[in-house]
ZAMARGU-4260 file (C-alpha; in steps of 0.2 Angstrom, whole numbers, plus 5000, padded with zeros to 4 digits):
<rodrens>
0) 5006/4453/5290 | 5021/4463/5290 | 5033/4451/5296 | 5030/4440/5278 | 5035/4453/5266
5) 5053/4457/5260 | 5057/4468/5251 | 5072/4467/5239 | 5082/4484/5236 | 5097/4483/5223
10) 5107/4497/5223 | 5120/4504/5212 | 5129/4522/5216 | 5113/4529/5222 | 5121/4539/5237
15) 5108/4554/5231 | 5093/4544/5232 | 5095/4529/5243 | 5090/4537/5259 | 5074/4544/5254
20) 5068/4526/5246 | 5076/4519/5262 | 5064/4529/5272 | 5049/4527/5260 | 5051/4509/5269
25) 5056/4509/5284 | 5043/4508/5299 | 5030/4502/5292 | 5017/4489/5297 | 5016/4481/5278
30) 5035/4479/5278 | 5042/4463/5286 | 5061/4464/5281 | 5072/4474/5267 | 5085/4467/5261
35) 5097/4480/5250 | 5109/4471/5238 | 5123/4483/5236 | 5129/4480/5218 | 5148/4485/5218
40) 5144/4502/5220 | 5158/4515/5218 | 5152/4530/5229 | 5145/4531/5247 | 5128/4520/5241
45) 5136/4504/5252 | 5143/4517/5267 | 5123/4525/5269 | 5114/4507/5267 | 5124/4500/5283
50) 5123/4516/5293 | 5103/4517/5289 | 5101/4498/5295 | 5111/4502/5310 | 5097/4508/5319
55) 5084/4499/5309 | 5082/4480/5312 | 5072/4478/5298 | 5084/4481/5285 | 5098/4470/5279
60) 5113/4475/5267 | 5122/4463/5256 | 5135/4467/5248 | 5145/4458/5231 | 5154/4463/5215
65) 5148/4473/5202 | 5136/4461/5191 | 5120/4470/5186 | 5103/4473/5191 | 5099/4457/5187
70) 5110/4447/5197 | 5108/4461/5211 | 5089/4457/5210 | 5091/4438/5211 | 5103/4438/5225
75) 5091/4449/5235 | 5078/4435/5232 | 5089/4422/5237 | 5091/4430/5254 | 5075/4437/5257
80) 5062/4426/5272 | 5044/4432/5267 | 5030/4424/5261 | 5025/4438/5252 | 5040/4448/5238
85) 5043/4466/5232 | 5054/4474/5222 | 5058/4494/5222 | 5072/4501/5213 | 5084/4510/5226
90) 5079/4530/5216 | 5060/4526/5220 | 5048/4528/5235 | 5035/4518/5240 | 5019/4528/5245
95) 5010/4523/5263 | 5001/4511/5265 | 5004/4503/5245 | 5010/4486/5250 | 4995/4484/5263
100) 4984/4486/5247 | 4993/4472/5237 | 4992/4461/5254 | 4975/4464/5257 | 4969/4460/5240
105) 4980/4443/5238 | 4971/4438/5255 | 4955/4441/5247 | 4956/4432/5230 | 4970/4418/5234
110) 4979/4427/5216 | 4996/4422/5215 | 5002/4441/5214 | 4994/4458/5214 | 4999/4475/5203
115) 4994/4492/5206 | 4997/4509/5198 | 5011/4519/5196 | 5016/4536/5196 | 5031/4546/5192
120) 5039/4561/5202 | 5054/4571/5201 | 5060/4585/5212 | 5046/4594/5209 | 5031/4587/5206
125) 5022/4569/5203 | 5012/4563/5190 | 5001/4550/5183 | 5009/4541/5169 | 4998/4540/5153
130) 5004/4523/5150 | 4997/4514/5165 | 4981/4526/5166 | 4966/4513/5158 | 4979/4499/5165
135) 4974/4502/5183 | 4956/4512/5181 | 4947/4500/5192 | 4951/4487/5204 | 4952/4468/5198
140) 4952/4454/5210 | 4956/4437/5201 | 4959/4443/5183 | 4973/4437/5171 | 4983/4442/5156
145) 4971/4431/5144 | 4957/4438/5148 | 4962/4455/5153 | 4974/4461/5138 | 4978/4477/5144
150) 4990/4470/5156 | 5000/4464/5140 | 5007/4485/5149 | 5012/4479/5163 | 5029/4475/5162
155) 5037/4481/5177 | 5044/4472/5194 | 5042/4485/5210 | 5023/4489/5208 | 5018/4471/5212
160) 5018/4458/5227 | 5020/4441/5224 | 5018/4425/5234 | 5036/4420/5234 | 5029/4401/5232
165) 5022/4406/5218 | 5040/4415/5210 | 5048/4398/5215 | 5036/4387/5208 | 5038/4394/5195
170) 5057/4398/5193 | 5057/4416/5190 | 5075/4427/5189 | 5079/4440/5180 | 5089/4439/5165
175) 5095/4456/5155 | 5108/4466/5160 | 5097/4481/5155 | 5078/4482/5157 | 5074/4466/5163
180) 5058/4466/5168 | 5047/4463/5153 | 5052/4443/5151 | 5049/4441/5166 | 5035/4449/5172
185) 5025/4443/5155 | 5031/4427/5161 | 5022/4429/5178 | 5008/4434/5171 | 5004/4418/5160
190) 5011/4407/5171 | 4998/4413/5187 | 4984/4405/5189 | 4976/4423/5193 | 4982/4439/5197
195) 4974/4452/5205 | 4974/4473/5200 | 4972/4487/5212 | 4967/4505/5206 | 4977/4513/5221
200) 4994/4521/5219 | 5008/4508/5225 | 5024/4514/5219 | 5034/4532/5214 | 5045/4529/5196
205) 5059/4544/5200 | 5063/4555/5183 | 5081/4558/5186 | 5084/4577/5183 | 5105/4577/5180
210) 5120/4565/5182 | 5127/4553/5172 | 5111/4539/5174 | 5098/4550/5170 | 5084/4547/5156
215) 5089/4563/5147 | 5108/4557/5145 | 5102/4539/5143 | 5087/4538/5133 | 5093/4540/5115
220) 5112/4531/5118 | 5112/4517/5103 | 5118/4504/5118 | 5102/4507/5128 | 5091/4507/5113
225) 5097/4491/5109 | 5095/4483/5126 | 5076/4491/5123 | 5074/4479/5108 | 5083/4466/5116
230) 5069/4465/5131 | 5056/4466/5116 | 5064/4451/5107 | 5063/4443/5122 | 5047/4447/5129
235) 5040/4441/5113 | 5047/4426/5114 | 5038/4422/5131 | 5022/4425/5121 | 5026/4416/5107
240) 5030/4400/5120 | 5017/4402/5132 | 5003/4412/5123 | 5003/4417/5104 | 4988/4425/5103
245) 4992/4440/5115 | 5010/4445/5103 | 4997/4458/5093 | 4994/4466/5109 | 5012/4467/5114
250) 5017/4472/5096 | 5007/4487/5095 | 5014/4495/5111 | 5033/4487/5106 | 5031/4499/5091
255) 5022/4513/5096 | 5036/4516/5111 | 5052/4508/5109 | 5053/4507/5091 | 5051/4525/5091
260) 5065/4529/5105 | 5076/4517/5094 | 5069/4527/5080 | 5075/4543/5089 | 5093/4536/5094
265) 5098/4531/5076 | 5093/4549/5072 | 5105/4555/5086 | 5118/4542/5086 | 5134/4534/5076
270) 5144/4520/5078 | 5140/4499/5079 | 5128/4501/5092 | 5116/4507/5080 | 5117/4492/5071
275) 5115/4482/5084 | 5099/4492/5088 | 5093/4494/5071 | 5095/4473/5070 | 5086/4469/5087
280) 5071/4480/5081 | 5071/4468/5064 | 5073/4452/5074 | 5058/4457/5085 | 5047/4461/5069
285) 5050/4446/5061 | 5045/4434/5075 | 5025/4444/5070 | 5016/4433/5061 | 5012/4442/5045
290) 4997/4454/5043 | 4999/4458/5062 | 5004/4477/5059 | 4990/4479/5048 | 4982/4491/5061
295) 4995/4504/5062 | 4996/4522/5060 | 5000/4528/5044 | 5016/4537/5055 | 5020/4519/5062
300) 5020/4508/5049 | 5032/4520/5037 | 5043/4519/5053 | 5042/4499/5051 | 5045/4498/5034
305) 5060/4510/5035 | 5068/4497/5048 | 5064/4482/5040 | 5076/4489/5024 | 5088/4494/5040
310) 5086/4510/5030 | 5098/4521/5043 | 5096/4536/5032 | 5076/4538/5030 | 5075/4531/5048
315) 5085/4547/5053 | 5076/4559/5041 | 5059/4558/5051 | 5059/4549/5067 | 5044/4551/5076
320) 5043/4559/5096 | 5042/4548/5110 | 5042/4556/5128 | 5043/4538/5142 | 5042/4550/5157
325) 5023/4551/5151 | 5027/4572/5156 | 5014/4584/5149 | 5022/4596/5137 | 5024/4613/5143
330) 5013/4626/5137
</rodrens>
């Protein structure tokens, strides 16, 4: 088994992290290969990816121009020999023993790709995320997004293993230079003829704590929020193509989370990004069919109303909380 799985690291200026997701999998008997795509970076990330796969056979390093996670992503899949396909974001771990859970589950059911639970971790502590609790309650073997809803959640590449026939069959890549995931993880999801869903714990999601990338710098800039609604635009056009009937599920969880971090960067920002934002999060609303956000909260659907006037000023008056690292408050 563990010679037909790769797994594809893209990395970007993650000197302070690499090694510790390097290690997370390295010598392990569900790992076949990593392949690191070092995406331009400008510190030591490329220097400590060639000296770790000096004295591991396993890993490979690639390296090319600065283009984006994207391109980093789809150049790791170009090089990568498995049968099987992971993904883990060069700032995350993978927990013992998570891909020989996925594996062992695809060789039961025959599913195309297999998705387990997630949890996120700083220097610290680690945590369930609330997000993904009922997601990943109990194990699933064969299921799909049509019948099983809930996974309308999950969005994300680097919990998951896929049969790489399966990606190419189906001529996945990655798209979005920023949060790239949701078109085309929605887009697996539809396009498998059955997936399968594993209650263990698979992958650690790092809360950076400091620097210049982390979620409390980034969250609330007007260019991020932007690309937020950008991936919603485009996730729901995936539904709207492939499977209508699920866009209310993706519309409630579209508003109740990004919106409301666009929401919070309009209240903190200035400038044409916000624009930009502020129009992305209408173009996503009006591809709903009308009567859809009939079943939101009385907070919510004020929110919605204010964005489709592009009403900056009443938007920034009372923009609801959203917290993403699913941290529980302090007390």
């Amino acid at each position: 088994m563990p010679q037909n799985l790769s797994v594809v690291v893209p990395a970007y200026n993650v000197e302070a992290y690499l090694l510790e997701c390097l290690t997370s999998l390295a010598d392990r008997d569900d790992v076949g290969e990593v392949v690191v795509v070092d995406d331009g970076s400008t510190d030591g990330t490329l220097a400590l990816a060639r000296a770790f796969a000096a004295s591991q056979p396993r890993v490979t390093v690639l390296s090319e121009e600065h283009r984006g996670l994207s391109a980093t992503r789809n150049t790791g899949v170009a090089a990568a020999q498995g049968e099987f396909l992971a993904f883990c974001d060069a700032d995350d771990r993978v927990p013992t023993g998570a891909y020989d859970h996925l594996l062992r589950a695809l060789g039961a059911s025959g599913s195309d790709f297999a998705s387990g639970d997630v949890r996120r971790f700083d220097s610290a502590r680690v945590w369930a995320h609330p997000r993904y609790r009922d997601v990943f309650a109990a194990t699933r073997l064969g299921t799909h997004l049509t019948r099983d809803p809930a996974l309308i959640l999950d969005r994300m590449s680097w919990n998951k293993v896929f049969r790489r026939s399966f990606w190419d069959r189906s001529g996945l890549a990655f798209q979005l230079a920023e949060y790239e995931d949701g078109p085309v993880m929605i887009e697996a999801h539809l396009r498998a003829a059955s997936v399968d869903v594993v209650s263990e714990v698979v992958y650690h999601w790092r809360v950076r704590e400091s620097g210049p990338h982390s979620i409390t710098q980034r969250l609330h800039e007007p260019a991020n929020a932007a690309a937020r609604m950008t991936m919603a635009v485009e996730t729901a056009l995936v539904l709207q193509r492939l499977a209508p009937e699920l866009l209310p599920e993706l519309a409630l969880d579209i508003v109740h989370g990004d919106m409301r971090v666009v929401a919070n960067a309009v209240q903190r920002g200035t400038g044409d990004a916000i624009g930009v934002a502020v129009a992305r999060a209408c173009d996503f609303l009006d591809l709903l069919p009308p009567g859809l956000l009939d079943e939101l909260s009385e907070e919510d659907a004020l929110m919605v109303a204010r964005f489709r006037r592009s009403d900056l000023a009443a938007i920034r008056s009372d923009a609801p909380g959203h917290d993403p690292t699913g941290r529980t408050p302090p007390r």
